[in-house]
C-alpha atoms as an extended CHARMM CRD file, in Angstrom:
* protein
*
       113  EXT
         1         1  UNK       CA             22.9860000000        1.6730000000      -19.0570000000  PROA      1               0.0000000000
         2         2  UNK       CA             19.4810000000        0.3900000000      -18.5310000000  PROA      2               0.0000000000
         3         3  UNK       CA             16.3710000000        2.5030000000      -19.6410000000  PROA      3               0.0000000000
         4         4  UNK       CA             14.6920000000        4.4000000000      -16.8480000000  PROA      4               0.0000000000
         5         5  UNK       CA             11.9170000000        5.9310000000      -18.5930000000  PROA      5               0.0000000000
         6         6  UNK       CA              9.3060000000        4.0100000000      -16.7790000000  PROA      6               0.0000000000
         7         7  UNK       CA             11.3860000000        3.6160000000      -13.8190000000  PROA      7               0.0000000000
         8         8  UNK       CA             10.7000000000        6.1520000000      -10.8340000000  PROA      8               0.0000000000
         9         9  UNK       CA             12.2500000000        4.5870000000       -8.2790000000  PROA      9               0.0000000000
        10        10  UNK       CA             15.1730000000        7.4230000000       -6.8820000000  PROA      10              0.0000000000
        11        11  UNK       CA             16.6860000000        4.3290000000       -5.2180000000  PROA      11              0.0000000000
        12        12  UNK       CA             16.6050000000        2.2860000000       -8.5790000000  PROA      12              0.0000000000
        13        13  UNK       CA             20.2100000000        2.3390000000      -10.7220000000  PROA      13              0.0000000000
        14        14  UNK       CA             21.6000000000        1.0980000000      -13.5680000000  PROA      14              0.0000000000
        15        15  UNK       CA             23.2420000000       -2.0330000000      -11.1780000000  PROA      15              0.0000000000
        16        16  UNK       CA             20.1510000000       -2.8370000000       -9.7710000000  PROA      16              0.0000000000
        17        17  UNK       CA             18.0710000000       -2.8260000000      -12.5600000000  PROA      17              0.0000000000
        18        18  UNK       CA             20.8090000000       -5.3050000000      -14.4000000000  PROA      18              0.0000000000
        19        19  UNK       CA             20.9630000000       -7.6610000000      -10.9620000000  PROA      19              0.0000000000
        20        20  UNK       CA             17.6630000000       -8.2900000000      -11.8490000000  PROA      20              0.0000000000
        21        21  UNK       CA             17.7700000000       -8.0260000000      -15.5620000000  PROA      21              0.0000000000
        22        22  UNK       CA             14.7190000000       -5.0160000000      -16.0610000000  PROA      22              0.0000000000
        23        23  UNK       CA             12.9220000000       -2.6020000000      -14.3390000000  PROA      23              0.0000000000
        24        24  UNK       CA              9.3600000000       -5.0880000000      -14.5560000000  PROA      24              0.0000000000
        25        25  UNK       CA             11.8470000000       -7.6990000000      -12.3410000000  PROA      25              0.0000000000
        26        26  UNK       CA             11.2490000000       -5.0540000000       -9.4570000000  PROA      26              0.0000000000
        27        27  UNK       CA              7.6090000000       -4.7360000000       -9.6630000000  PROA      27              0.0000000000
        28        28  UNK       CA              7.4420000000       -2.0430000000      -12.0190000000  PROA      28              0.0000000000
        29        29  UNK       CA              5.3480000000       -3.5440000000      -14.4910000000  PROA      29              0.0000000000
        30        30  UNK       CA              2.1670000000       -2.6480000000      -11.9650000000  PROA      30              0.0000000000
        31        31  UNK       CA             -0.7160000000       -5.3230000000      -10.9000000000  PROA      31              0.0000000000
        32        32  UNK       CA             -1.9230000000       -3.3070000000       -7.9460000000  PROA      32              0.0000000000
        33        33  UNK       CA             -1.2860000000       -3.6240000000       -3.9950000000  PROA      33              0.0000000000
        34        34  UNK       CA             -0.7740000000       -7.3150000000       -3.9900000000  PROA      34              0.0000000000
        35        35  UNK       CA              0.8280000000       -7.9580000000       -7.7070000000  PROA      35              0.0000000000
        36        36  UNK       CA             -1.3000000000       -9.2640000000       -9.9280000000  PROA      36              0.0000000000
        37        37  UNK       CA             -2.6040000000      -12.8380000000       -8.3000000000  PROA      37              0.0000000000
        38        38  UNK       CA             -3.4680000000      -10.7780000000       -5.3430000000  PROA      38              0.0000000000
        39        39  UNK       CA             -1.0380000000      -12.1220000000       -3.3960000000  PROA      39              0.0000000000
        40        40  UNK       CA              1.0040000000       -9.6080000000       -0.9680000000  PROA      40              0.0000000000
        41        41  UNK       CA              3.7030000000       -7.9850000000       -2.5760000000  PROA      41              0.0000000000
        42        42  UNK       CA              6.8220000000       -6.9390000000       -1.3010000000  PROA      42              0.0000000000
        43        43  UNK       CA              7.4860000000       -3.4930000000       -2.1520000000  PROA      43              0.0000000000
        44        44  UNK       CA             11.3250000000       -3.3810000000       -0.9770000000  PROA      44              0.0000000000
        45        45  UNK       CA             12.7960000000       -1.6120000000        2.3180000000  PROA      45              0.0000000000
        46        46  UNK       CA             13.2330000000        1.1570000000        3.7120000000  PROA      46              0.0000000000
        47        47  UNK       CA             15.7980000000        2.7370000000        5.6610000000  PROA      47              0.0000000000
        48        48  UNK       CA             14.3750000000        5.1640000000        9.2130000000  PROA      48              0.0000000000
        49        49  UNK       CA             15.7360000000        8.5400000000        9.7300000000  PROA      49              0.0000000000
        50        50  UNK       CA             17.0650000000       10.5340000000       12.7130000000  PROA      50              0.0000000000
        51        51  UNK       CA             13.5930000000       11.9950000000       12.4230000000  PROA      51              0.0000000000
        52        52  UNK       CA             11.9070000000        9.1790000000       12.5490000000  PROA      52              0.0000000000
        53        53  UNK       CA             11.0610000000        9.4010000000        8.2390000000  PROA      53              0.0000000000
        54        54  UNK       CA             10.8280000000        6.9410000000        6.5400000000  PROA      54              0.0000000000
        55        55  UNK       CA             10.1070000000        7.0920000000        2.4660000000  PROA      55              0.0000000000
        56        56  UNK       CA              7.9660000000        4.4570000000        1.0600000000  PROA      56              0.0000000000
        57        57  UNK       CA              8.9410000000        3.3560000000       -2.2800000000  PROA      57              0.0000000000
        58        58  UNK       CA              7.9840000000        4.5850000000       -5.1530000000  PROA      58              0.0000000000
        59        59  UNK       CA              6.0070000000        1.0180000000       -6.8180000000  PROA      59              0.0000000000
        60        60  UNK       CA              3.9780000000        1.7260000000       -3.4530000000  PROA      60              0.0000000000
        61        61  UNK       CA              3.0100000000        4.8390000000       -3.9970000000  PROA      61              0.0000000000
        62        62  UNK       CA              2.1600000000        4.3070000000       -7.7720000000  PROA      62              0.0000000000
        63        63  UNK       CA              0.0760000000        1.1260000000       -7.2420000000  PROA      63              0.0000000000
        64        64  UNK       CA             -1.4040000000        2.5800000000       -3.9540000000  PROA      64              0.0000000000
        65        65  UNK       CA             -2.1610000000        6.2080000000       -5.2500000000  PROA      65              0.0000000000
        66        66  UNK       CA             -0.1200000000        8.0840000000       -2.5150000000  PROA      66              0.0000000000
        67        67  UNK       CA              0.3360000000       11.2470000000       -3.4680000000  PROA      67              0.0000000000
        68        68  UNK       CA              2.3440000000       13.9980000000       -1.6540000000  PROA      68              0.0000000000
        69        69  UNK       CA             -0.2300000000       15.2520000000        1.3120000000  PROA      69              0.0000000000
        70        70  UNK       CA             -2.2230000000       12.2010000000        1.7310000000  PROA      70              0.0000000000
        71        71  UNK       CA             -3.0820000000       11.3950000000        5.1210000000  PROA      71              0.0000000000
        72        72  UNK       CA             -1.5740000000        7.5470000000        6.0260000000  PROA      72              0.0000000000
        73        73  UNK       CA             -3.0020000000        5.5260000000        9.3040000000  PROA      73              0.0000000000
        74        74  UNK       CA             -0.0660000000        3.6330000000       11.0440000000  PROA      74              0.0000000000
        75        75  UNK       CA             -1.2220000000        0.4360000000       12.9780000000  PROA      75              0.0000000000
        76        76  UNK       CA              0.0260000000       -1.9330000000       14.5260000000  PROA      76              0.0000000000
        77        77  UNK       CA             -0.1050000000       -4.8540000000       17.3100000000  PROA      77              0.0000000000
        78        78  UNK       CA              2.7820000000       -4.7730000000       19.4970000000  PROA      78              0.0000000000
        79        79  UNK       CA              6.4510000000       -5.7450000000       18.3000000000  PROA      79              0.0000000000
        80        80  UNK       CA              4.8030000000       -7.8240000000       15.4260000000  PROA      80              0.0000000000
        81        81  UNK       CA              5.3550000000       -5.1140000000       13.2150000000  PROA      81              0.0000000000
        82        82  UNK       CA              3.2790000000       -1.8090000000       11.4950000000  PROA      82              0.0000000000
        83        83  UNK       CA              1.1730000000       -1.5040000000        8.5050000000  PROA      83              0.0000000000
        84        84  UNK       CA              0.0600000000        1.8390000000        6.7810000000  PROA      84              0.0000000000
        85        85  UNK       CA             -3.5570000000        2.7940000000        5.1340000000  PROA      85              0.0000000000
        86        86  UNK       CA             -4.6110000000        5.4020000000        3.3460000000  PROA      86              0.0000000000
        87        87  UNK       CA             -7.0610000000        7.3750000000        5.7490000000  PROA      87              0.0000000000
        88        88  UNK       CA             -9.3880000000        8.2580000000        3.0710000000  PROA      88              0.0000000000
        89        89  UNK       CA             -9.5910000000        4.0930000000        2.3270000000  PROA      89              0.0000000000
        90        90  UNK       CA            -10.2710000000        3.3980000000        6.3220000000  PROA      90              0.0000000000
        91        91  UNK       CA            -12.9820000000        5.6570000000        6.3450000000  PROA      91              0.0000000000
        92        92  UNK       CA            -14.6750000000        4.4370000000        3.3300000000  PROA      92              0.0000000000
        93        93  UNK       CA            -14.3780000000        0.3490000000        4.8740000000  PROA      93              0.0000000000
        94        94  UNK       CA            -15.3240000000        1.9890000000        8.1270000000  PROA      94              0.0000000000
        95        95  UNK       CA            -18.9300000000        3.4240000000        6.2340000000  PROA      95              0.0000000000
        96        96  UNK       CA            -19.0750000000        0.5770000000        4.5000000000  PROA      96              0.0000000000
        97        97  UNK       CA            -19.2530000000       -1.7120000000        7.7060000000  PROA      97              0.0000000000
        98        98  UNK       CA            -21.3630000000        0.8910000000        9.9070000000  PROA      98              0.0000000000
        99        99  UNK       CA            -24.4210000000        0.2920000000        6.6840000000  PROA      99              0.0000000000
       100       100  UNK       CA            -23.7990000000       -2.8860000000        7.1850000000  PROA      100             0.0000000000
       101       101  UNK       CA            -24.3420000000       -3.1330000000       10.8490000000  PROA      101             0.0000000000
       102       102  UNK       CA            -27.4740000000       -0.6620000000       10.3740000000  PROA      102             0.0000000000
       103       103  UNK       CA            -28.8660000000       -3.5580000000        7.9170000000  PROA      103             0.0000000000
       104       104  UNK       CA            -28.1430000000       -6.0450000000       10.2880000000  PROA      104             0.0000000000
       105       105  UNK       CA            -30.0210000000       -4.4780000000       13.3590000000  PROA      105             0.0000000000
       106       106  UNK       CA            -32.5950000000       -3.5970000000       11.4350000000  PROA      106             0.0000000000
       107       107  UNK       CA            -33.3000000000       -7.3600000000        9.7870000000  PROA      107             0.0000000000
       108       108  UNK       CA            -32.7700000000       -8.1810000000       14.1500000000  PROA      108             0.0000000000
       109       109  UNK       CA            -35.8210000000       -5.7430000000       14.5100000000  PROA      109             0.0000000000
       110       110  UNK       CA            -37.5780000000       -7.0240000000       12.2630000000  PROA      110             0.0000000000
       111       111  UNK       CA            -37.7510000000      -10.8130000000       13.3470000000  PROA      111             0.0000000000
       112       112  UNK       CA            -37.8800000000       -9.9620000000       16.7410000000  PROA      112             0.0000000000
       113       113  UNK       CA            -41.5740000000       -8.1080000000       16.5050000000  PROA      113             0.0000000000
């Protein structure tokens, strides 16, 4: 049987973990949202139910810091598919930006007089 201890995945078993030799061979060994280059990572799938629920998995959550409550943005552009965001990390870019803009217009003003 393979060791689970740092293995939260519900959907991980002793099978899968030996198809791919160790828990690290299915991303448990961390890196962040996009593994450790910073290249996207895929996280595995997940399966929608009659309720329209889906679960994300659990190397998702971890490396993403979704905790049970959080509020998640789901976007998307037509049948090309749907990506989630924390809310709390939307707002923050969203701030971030706005300054920005503020900075910008008022550099404009400031060459224009």
């Amino acid at each position: 049987m393979s060791d689970h201890k740092d293995c939260n995945d519900k959907s991980c078993d002793d099978s899968h973990c030996s198809t791919h030799g160790s828990h690290s061979a299915h991303g448990h060994s961390g890196g962040g949202p996009h593994g450790k280059h910073g290249k996207p990572h895929f996280y595995g799938a997940t399966t929608v139910g009659e309720k329209g629920q889906i679960v994300i998995p659990a190397e998702a959550r971890k490396e993403n810091n979704i905790k049970p409550g959080d509020k998640l943005i789901v976007a998307g552009k037509g049948k090309h598919g749907l990506m989630l965001i924390k809310a709390e990390i939307l707002t923050d870019k969203i701030e971030h930006l706005s300054k920005k803009l503020d900075l910008l217009k008022s550099m404009q003003e400031e060459d224009g007089q």
